[in-house]
C-alpha positions as a Markdown table, in Angstrom:
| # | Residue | x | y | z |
|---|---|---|---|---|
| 1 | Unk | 0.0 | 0.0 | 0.0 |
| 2 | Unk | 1.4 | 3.3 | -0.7 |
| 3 | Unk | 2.8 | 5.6 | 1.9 |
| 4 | Unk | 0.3 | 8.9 | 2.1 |
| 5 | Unk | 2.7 | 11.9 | 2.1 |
| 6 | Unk | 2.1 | 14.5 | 4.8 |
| 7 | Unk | 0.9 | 17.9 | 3.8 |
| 8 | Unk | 2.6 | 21.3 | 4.7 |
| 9 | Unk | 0.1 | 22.7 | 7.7 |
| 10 | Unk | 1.5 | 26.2 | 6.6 |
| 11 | Unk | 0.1 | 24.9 | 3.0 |
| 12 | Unk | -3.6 | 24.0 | 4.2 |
| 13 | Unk | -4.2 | 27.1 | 6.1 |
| 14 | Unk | -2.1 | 29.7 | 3.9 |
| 15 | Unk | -1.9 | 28.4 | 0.5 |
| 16 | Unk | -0.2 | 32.0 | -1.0 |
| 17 | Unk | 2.2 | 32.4 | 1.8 |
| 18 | Unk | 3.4 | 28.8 | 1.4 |
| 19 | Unk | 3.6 | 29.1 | -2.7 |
| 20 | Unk | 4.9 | 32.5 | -2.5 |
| 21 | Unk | 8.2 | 31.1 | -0.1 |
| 22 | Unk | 8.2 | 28.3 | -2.8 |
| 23 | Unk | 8.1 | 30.4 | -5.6 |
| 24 | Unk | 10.7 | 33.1 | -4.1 |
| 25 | Unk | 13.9 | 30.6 | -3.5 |
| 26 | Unk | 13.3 | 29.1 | -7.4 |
| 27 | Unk | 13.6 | 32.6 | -8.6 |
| 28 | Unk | 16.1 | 33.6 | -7.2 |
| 29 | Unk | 18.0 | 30.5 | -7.9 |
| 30 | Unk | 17.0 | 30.8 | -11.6 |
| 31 | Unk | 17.9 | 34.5 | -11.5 |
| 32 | Unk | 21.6 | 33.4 | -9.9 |
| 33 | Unk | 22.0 | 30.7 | -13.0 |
| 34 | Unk | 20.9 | 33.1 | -16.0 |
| 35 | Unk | 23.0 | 36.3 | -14.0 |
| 36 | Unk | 20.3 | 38.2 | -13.5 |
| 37 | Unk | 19.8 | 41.1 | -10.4 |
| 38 | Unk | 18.6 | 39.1 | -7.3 |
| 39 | Unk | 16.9 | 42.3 | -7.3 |
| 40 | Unk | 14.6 | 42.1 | -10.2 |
| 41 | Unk | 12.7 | 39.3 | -8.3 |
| 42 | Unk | 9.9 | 40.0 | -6.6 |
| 43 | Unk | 9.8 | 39.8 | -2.3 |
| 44 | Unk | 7.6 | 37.3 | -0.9 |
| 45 | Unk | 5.1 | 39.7 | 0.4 |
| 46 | Unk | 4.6 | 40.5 | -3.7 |
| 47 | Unk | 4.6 | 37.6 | -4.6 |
| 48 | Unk | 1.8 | 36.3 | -2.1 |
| 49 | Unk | -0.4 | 39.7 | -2.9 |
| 50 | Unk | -0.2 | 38.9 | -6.2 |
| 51 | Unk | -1.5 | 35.9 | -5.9 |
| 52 | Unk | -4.0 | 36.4 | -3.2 |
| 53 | Unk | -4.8 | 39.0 | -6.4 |
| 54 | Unk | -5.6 | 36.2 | -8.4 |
| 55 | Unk | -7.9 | 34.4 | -6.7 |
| 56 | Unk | -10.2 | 32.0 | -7.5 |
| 57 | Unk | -7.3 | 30.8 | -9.5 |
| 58 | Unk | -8.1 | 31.1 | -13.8 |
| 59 | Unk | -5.8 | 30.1 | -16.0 |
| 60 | Unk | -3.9 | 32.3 | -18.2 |
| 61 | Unk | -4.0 | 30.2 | -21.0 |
| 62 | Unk | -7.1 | 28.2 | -21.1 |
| 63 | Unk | -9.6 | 30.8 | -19.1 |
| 64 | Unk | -10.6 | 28.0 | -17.0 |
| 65 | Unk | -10.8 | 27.8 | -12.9 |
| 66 | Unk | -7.8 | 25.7 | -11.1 |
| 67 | Unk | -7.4 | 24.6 | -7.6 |
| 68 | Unk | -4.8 | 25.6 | -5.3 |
| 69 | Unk | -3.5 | 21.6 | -5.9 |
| 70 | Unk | -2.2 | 22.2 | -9.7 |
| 71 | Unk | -1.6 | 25.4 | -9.9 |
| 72 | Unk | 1.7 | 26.7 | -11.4 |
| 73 | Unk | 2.9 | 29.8 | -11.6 |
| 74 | Unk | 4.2 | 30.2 | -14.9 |
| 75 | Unk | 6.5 | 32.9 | -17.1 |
| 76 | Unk | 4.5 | 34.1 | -20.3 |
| 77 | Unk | 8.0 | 34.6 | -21.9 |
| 78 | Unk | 10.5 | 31.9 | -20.8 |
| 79 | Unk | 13.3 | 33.4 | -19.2 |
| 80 | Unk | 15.7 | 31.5 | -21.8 |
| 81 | Unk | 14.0 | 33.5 | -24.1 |
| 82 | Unk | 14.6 | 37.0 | -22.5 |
| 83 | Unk | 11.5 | 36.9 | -20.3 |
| 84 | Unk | 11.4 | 38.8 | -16.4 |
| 85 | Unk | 11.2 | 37.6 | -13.7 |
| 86 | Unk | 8.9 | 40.6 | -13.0 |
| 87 | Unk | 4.9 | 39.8 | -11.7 |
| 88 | Unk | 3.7 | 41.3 | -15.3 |
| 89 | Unk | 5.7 | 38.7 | -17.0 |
| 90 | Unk | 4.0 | 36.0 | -14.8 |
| 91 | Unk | 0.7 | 33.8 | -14.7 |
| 92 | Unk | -0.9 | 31.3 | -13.2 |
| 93 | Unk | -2.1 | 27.8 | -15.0 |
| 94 | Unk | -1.9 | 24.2 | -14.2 |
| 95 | Unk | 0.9 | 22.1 | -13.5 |
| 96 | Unk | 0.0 | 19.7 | -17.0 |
| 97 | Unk | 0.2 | 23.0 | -19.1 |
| 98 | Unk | 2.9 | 24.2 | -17.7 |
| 99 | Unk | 4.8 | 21.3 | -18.4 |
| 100 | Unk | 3.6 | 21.0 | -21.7 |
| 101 | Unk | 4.1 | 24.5 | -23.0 |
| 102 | Unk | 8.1 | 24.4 | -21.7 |
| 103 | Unk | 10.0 | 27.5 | -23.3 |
| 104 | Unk | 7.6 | 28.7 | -25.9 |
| 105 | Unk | 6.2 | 32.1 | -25.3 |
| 106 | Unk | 2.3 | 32.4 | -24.5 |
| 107 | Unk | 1.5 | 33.1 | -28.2 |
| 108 | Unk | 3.5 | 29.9 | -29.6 |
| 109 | Unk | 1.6 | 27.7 | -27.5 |
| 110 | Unk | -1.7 | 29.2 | -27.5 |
| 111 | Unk | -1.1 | 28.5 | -31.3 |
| 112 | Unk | -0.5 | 25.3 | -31.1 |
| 113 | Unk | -3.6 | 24.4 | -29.0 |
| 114 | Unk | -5.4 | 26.5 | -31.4 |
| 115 | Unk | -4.2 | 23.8 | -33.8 |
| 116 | Unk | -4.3 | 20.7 | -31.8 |
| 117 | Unk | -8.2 | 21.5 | -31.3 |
| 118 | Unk | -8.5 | 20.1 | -34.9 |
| 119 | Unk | -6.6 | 16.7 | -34.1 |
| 120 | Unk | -8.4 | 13.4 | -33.4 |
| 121 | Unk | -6.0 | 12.8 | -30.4 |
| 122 | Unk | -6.3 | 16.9 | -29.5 |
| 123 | Unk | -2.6 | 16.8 | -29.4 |
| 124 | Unk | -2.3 | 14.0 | -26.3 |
| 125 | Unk | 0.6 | 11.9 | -28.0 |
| 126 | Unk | 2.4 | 15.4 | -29.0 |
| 127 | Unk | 1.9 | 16.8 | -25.4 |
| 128 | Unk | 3.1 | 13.6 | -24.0 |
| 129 | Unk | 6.4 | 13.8 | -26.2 |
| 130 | Unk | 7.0 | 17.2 | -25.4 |
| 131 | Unk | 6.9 | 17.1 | -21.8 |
| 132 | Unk | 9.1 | 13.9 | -21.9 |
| 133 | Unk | 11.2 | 16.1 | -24.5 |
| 134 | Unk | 11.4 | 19.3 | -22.0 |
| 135 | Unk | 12.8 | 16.9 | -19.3 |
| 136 | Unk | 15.3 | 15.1 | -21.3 |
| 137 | Unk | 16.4 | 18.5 | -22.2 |
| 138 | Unk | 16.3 | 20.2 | -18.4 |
| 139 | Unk | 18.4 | 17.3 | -17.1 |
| 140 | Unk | 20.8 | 17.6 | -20.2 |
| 141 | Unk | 21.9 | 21.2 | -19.5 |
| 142 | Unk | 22.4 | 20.8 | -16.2 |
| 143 | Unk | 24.9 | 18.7 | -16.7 |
């Protein structure tokens, strides 16, 4: 039987708080590796008013409602493609598109649902191979 993993308390009773810390320490980790100013990232306080801003929780991309469980904050314009790390440069979708959509910018990818739409699969085996693509190449330039 599997083991149930333990939840966070700080995560059940202050979801933005708790994603906000998260969310902080990745960028300014990610700002470090590209050698960008730590101080172009937003403070936690920002960061959790934003997104205390944005609740209930829609998705940036697909216009539909997501719980607190799969949301992702996400960069409309990757930061390997010149995107900030500034609030305006930021929304929020689910973890499944976020992995999907990997460094193409908001436009690309709403493009290529746009076209997916018309598929008989609606894109599954291609979403599928691009997140498995995305993570070959995340673990590949690390090394």
């Amino acid at each position: 039987m599997p083991r149930k993993r333990s939840v966070n308390p700080l995560k059940k009773t202050n979801w933005a708080n708790y994603k906000a810390t998260q969310l902080r320490g990745s960028w300014r980790e990610r700002a470090k590796k590209y050698g960008e100013c730590l101080d172009d990232v937003p403070t936690r306080v920002q960061i959790q008013a934003w997104l205390e801003s944005q609740q209930p929780i829609k998705c940036y991309i697909e216009g539909t409602f997501i719980s607190t469980e799969v949301v992702e904050v996400d960069h409309k314009i990757p930061i390997c493609r010149g995107g900030g790390f500034g609030l305006e440069n930021m929304g929020c979708t689910s973890r499944y598109y976020n992995n999907v959509k990997g460094s193409l910018t908001e436009e690309e990818f709403r493009s290529l649902l746009k076209l997916v739409k018309t598929w008989e699969d609606k894109g599954v085996s291609l979403f599928k191979r691009l997140m498995a693509s995305n993570h070959i190449f995340s673990r590949y330039k690390r090394k």
